[in-house]
C-alpha positions in Angstrom: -82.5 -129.5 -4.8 -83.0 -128.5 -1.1 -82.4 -124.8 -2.6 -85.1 -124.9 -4.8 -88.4 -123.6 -4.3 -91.0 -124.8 -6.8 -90.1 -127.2 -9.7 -91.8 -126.9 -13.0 -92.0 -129.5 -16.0 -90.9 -127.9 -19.5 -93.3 -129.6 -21.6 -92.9 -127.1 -25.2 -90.7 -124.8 -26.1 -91.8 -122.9 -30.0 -91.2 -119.3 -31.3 -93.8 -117.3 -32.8 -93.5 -114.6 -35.9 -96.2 -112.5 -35.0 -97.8 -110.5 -37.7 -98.7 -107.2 -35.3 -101.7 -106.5 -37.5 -104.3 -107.4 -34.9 -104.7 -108.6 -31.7 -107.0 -111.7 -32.9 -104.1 -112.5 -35.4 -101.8 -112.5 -33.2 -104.1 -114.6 -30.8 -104.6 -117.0 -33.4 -100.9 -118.6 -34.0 -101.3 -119.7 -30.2 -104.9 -121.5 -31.0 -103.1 -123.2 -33.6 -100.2 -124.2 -32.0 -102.2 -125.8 -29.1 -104.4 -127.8 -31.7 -101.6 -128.7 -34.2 -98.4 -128.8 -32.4 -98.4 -129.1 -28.4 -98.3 -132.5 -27.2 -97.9 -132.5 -23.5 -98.8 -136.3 -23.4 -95.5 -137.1 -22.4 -94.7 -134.2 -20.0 -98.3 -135.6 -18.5 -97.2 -139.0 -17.5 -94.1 -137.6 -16.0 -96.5 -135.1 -13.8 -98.5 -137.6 -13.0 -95.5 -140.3 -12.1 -94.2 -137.0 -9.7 -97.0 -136.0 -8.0 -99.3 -139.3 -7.7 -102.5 -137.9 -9.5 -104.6 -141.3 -9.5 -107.3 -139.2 -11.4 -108.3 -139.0 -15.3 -105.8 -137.5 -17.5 -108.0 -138.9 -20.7 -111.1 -138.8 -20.1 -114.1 -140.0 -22.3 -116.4 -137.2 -23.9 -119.4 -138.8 -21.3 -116.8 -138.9 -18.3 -116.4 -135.0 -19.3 -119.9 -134.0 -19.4 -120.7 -136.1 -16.2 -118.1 -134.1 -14.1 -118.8 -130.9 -15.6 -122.9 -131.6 -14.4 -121.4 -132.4 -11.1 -119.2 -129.4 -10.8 -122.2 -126.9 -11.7 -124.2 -128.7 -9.2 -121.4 -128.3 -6.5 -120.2 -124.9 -6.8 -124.2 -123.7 -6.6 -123.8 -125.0 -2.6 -120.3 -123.9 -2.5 -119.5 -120.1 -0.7 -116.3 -118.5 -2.4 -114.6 -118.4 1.4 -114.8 -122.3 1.6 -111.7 -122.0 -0.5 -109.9 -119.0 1.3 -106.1 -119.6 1.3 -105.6 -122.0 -1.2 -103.2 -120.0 -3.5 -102.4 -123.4 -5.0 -105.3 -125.7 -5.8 -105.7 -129.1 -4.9 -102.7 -131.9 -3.6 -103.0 -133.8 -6.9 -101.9 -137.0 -4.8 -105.4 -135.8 -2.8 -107.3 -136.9 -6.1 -109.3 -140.0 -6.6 -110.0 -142.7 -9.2 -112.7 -141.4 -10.9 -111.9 -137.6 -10.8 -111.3 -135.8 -14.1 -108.5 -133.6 -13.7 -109.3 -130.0 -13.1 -106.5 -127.4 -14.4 -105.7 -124.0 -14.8 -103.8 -121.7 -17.0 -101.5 -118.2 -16.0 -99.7 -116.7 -18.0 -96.1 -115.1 -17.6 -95.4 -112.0 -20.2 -92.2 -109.9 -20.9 -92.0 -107.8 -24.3 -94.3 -105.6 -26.7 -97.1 -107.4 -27.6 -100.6 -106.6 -28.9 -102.6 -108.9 -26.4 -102.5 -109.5 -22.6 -101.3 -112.0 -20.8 -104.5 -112.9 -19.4 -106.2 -113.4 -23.1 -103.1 -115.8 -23.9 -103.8 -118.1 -20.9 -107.7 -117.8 -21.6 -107.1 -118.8 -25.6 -104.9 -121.8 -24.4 -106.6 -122.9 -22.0 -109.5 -122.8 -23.9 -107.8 -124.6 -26.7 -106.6 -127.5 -24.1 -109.9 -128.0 -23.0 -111.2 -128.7 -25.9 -108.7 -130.7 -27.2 -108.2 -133.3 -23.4 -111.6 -132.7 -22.1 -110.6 -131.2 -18.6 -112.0 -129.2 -16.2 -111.4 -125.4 -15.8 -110.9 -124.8 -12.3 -109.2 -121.4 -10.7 -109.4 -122.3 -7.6 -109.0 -126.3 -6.9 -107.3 -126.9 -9.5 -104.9 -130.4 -9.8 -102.4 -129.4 -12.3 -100.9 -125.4 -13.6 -99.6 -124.6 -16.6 -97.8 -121.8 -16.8 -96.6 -120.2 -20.1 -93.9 -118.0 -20.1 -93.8 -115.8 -23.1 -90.6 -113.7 -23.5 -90.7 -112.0 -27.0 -91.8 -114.7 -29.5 -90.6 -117.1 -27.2 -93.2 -119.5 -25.9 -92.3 -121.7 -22.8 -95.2 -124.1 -21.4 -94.6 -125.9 -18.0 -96.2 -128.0 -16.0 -95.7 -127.4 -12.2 -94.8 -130.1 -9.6 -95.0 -128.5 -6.5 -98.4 -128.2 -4.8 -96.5 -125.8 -2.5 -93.6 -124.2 -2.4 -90.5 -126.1 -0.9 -89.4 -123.3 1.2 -91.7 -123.7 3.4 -90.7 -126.9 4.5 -89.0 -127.8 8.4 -91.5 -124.6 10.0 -94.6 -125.2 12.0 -94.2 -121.8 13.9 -93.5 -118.9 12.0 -92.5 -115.5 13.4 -92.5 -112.1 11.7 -88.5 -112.9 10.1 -88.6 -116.6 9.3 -86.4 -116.7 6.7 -87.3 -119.7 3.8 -85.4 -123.0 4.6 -84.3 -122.2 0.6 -82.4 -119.4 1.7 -81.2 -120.9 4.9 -79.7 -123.6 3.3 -77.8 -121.7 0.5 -76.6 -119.4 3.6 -75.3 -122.9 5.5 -73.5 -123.9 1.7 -71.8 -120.7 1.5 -70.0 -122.1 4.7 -69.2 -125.0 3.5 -69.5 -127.2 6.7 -67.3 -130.3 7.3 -68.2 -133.2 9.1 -67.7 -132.8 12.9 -67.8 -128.9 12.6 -69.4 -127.0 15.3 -72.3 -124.4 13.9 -73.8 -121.4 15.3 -76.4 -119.7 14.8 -76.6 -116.8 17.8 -80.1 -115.4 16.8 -81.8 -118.3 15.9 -85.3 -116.7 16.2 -87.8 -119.2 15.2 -84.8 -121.5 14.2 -85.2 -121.3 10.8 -80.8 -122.0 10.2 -80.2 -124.8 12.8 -82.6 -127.1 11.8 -81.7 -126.8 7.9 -78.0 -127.3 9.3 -78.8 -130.5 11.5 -80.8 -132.0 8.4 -78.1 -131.5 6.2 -75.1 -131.7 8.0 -76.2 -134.6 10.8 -72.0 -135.3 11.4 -72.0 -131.5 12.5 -73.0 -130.1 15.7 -75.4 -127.5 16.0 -76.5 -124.7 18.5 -78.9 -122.1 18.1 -79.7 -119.0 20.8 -81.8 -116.1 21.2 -82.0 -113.6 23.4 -85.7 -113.3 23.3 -87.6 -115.8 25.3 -90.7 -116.3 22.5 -88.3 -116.8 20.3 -86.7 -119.7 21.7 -90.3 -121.0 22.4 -90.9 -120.9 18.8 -87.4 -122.6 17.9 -88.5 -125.3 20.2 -91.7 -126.0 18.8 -90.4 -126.3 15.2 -87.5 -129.0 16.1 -89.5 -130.9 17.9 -92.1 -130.6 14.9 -89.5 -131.5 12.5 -88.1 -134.6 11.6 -86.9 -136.9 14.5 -83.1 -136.7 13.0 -83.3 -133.2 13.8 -80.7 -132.7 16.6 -80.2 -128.9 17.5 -79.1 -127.3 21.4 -81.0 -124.1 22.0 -79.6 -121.6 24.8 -81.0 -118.5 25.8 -77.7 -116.0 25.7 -77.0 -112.6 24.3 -75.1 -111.8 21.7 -72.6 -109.8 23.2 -71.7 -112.4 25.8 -71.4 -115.7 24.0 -70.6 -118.7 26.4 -68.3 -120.2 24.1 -63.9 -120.5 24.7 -61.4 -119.0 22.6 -61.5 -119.7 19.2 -63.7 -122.5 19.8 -66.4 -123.0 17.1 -65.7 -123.4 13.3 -68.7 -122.0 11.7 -71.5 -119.2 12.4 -74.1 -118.8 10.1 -77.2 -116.2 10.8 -80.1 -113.9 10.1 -79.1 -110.7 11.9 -81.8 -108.0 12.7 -82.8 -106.0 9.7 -84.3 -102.6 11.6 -87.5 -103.0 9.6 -89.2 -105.8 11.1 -87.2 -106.6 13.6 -84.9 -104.0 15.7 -84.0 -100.8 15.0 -80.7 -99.7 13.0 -79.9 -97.2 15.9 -79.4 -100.1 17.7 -77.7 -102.1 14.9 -74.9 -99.6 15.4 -74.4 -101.0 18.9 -75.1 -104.5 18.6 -73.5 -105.4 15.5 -70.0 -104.1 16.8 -70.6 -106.2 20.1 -71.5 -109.3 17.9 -68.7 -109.0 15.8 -66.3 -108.3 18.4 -67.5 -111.3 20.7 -67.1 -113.3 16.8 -63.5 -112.5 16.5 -63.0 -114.3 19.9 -64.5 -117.5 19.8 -64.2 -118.2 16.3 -61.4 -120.5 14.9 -57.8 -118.9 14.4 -57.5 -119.2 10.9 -60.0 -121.9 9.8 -63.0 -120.2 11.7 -65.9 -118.4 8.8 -69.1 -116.6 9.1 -72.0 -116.1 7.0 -74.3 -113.4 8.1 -77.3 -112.3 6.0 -77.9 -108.4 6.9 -80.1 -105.4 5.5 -78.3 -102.7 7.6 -75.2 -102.8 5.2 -74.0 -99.4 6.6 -74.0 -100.3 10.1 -72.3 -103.7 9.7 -69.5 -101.9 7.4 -69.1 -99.5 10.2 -68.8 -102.7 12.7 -66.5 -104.4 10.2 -64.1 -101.1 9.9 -64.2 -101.3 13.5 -63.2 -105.2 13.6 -61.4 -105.1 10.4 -57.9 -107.1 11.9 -60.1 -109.7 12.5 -62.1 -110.9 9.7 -61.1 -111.0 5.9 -64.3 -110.4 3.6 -64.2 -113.2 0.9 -67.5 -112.7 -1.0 -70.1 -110.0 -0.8 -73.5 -111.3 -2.2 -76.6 -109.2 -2.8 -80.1 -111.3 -1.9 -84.2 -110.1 -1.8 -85.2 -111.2 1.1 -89.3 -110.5 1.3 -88.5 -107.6 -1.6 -85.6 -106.1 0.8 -82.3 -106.0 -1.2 -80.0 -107.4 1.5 -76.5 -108.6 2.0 -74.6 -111.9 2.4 -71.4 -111.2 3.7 -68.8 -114.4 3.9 -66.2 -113.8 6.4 -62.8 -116.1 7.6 -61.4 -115.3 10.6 -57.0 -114.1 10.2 -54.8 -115.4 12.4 -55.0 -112.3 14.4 -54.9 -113.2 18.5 -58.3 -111.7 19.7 -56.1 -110.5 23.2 -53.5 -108.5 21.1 -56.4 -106.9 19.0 -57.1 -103.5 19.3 -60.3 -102.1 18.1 -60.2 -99.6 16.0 -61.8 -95.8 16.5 -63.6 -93.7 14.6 -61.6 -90.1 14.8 -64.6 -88.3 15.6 -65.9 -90.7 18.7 -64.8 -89.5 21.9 
C-alpha cells in the first residue's frame, strides 16, 4: 500500500449502448441510470467507515433546505481566496454531527462521444442530488466521485484519500523531492534484507532514507549530500517524521565516499537530472566518478544499486566506462514530474575494484 498514491472506492460498474443520435439522448441513459440503477449506499458506509465522516449521509428534505439556506448565507461573506490551495475539499474526518455532506462530481473521458465530460459529471451530479439531498460544493467538498467513462464503459468511485499519500514523511520540500511513492518502489526494487547497510549519496531533502528507515527499521541507513541546504533540509524532515525514523546524515561528495572496500550492501538514489538540478555537462563527469567510487565500496558479488536518472546518455556513457563492474539486471522507464526517466538496477560482479581497469573511449586523449 505504501506505493500507492490515492485510493478510490469502485462503487458501479455498467455499460452503456449509446444511440449517437443526440447529445441529450445520449445524456439521458446516465440520468436514468443514476435514478434507477446506482446504489452507492453500500460503497457509502464503507467511505464513511474509511475516512471518519461523522456528518449526514441521509439527510431529511428540512435538514437539506436548512443547510442549503446556510450555505447561501455563507458563501455571500465568503472571498473566493479564503479557499486558495485546497485542490482537495474538506478532511471528511474534519466534519461534524450535524453537517450534510457536501460533494462533488469530475468526470474522467477516453473515446468518441457526443457529450463532454464536464456535461456527464454536471447530469450526475445533478441526478445524485436530487435523489440523497447533498450539497454541491466545488470547492470544500467532503466526498468526490469520479466517473471514469472509457467507451460505454462507466466506472463510478468514490475517493478515500483527502490527499495524496505521496506526500507523506516531507515537511521541507526542495525543487527534486521525489514522492515517498516512488521512493519506496525504488528501495523494493533492491530488495533490502534485514541488517543491510543502505545508501543514499545524494540524499537532498532525504526523501529515500527516511522511506528506507520506516520500512526497513532492521536495516541501517545513511544519507549524504554535498550541498549544505540540502542536508539542512534532510534534517528537518527526520526530525519531523516519525520518532522510529533512524537515518545518519554526512556531508561528503560523491566522488570521495568515506566508506571501505566493498563495504555496504545496498545504494539506492535520485541522481541529478540536468533540468532542475545540475547540468548534463557535468553529469558526464560526475556520474563516471560516482560510479567508479560505487564499484569500490559496494559488496563483491552480493552488493546492488538502484539509481533513478534522466540523463540516460550520460550514465550509459559512465556505465560503458565501468562496465567490468556492474551487471544491468532490469532497465525500467518512470515519469517523474512529466520527465520520462530511467531506473536502472545494477549487482556488483565479482570483479576486484584494484585489478579494474577503466575503460577509454578511443577518441579521448
Amino acid at each position: 500500500m505504501r506505493s500507492i498514491d490515492n485510493i478510490l472506492l469502485v462503487a458501479d460498474v455498467r455499460k452503456f449502448s449509446f444511440p449517437g443520435t443526440s447529445k441529450e439522448a445520449d445524456l439521458k441513459l446516465f440520468k436514468d441510470a443514476v435514478n434507477n440503477d446506482i446504489r452507492l449506499e453500500k460503497c457509502l458506509n464503507a467511505w464513511k467507515h474509511v475516512t471518519g465522516f461523522q456528518g449526514k449521509l441521509h439527510p431529511t428534505t428540512d435538514e437539506y433546505n436548512v443547510a442549503e439556506k446556510d450555505r447561501k448565507l455563507s458563501n455571500a461573506v465568503v472571498t473566493p481566496t479564503d479557499y486558495k490551495g485546497r485542490k482537495r475539499g474538506q478532511d471528511p474526518s474534519d466534519a461534524k454531527e450535524d453537517e450534510v455532506l457536501r460533494y462533488r462530481v469530475t468526470c474522467e473521458r477516453s473515446g468518441k462521444h457526443t457529450f463532454e465530460s464536464a456535461e456527464v459529471a454536471r447530469i450526475i451530479g445533478g441526478e445524485l442530488q436530487d435523489k440523497y439531498l447533498w450539497l454541491v460544493d466545488l470547492t470544500t467538498y467532503h466526498l468526490e466521485i469520479i466517473c471514469k467513462l472509457i467507451g460505454n464503459e462507466l466506472v463510478t468511485n468514490l475517493r478515500v484519500t483527502h490527499e495524496s499519500k505521496h506526500r507523506r514523511n516531507i515537511m521541507c520540500f526542495g525543487p527534486t523531492t521525489l514522492r515517498a511513492t516512488v521512493c519506496y518502489n525504488l528501495l523494493r526494487l533492491a530488495n533490502p534484507n534485514p541488517g543491510d547497510i543502505i545508501v543514499d549519496p545524494m540524499c537532498g531533502g532525504g526523501s529515500i532514507p527516511i522511506e528506507a528507515a520506516l520500512v526497513y527499521s532492521q536495516s541501517y541507513v545513511i544519507g549524504g549530500d554535498n550541498h549544505p541546504k540540502a542536508i539542512a533540509r534532510a534534517k528537518s524532515n527526520i526530525d519531523g517524521s516519525a520518532a522510529r525514523c533512524k537515518v545518519d546524515l554526512v556531508h561528503w561528495s560523491v566522488s570521495q565516499l568515506p566508506f571501505k572496500d566493498s563495504y555496504v550492501d545496498i545504494v539506492v538514489t535520485d541522481m541529478p537530472f540536468g533540468r532542475r538540478s545540475g547540468r548534463m555537462t557535468d553529469n558526464r563527469v560526475l556520474y563516471k566518478q560516482f560510479l567508479l567510487e560505487l564499484g569500490r565500496f559496494l559488496k563483491l558479488s552480493k552488493g546492488r544499486a538502484v539509481l533513478l536518472t534522466y540523463d540516460r546518455r550520460s550514465f550509459n556513457m559512465a556505465l560503458k566506462t565501468t562496465g567490468d563492474l556492474f551487471r544491468v539486471t532490469k532497465m525500467l522507464g518512470v515519469n517523474i514530474g512529466g520527465l520520462q526517466a530511467a531506473v536502472y538496477v545494477l549487482k556488483r560482479t565479482d570483479v576486484l575494484y584494484e585489478q579494474f581497469k577503466p575503460r577509454t573511449n578511443k577518441h579521448t586523449k
